[in-house]
C-alpha positions in Angstrom: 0.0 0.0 0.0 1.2 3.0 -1.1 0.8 6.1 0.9 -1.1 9.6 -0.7 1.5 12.3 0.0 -1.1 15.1 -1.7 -4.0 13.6 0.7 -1.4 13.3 4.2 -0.4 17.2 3.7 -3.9 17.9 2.8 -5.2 16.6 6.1 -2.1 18.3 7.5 -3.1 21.4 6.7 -6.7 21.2 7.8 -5.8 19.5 11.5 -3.0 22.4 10.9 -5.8 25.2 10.6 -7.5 23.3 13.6 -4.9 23.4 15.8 -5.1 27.0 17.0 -7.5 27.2 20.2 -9.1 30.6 18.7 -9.7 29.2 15.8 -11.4 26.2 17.1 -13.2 27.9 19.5 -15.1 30.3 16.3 -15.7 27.0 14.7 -17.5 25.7 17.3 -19.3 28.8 17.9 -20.2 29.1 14.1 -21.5 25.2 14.2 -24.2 27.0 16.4 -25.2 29.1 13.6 -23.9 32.1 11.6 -22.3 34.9 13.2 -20.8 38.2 12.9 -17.0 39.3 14.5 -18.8 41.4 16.9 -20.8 38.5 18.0 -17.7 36.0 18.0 -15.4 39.4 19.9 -18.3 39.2 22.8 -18.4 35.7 23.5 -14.7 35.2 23.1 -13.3 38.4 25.0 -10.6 38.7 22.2 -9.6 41.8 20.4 -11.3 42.2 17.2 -8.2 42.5 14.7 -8.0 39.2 16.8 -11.6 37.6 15.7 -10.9 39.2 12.0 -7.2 37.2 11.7 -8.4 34.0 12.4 -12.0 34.4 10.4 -9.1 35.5 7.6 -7.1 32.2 8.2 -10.8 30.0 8.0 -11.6 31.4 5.3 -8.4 30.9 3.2 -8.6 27.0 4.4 -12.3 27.3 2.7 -13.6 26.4 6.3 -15.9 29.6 6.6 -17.2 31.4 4.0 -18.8 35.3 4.6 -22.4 36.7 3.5 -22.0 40.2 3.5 -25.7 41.7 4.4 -25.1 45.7 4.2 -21.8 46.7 5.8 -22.0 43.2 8.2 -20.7 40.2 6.8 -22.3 36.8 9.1 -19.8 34.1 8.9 -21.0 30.1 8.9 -19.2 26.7 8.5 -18.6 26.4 4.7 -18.9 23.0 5.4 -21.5 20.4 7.3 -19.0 17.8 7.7 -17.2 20.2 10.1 -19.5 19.7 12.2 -18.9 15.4 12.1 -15.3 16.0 12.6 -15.7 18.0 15.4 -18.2 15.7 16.9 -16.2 12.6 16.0 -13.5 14.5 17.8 -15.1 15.1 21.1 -16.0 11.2 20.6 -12.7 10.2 20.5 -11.3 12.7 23.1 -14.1 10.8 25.3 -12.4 7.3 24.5 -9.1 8.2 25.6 -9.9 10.0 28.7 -7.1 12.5 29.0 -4.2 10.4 27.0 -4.6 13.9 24.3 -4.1 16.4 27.6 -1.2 14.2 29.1 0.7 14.0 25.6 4.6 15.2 26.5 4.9 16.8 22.7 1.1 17.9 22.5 -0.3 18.1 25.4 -1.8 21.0 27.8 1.8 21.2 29.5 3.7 21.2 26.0 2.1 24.1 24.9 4.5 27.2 25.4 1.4 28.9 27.4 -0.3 26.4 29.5 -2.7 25.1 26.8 -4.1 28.4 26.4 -4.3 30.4 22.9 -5.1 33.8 22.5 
């Protein structure tokens, strides 16, 4: 079996754009339905040049796509299956108790700020 080098740094790049904990935490706010940055800068407590880079950084990664209605733009999931991966995420997070959290290279303490992203 030969391995899909294309498809491994696609998938790469999408766990890549996951990774961030801002930008995971506008996915999961945007699985609850569309929403503008000055909704996602009030329930997040970030700056809004903040909210905008990471909407930016979705969007590039065709993860979130934009509907501009006068000078607002409401932001949704570009795509439903985001919404499987997330859930078969939490699924397996569940199954492994906290072997994810513990990891010495990934892992709440490996991260350079405690496991918390701004």
């Amino acid at each position: 079996m030969t391995i899909d080098q294309a498809g491994v740094d696609s998938a790469v790049a999408l766990f890549h754009s996951l990774s961030d904990g801002t930008r995971l935490a506008i996915v999961r706010h945007l699985a609850e339905g569309e929403a503008r940055v000055a909704d996602l800068v009030g329930r997040l407590g970030l700056a809004q040049s903040t909210v905008s880079a990471h909407i930016a950084c979705l969007r590039d990664c065709g993860l979130v796509d934009g509907r501009p209605q006068g000078r607002q733009v409401f932001y949704s999931l570009a795509r439903p299956e985001l919404i499987d991966l997330l859930a078969s995420a939490e699924s397996l997070l569940a199954a492994t108790g906290n072997a994810a959290a513990l990891c010495p290279n990934y892992g709440v303490e490996a991260l350079p700020d405690g496991g918390r992203h701004e």
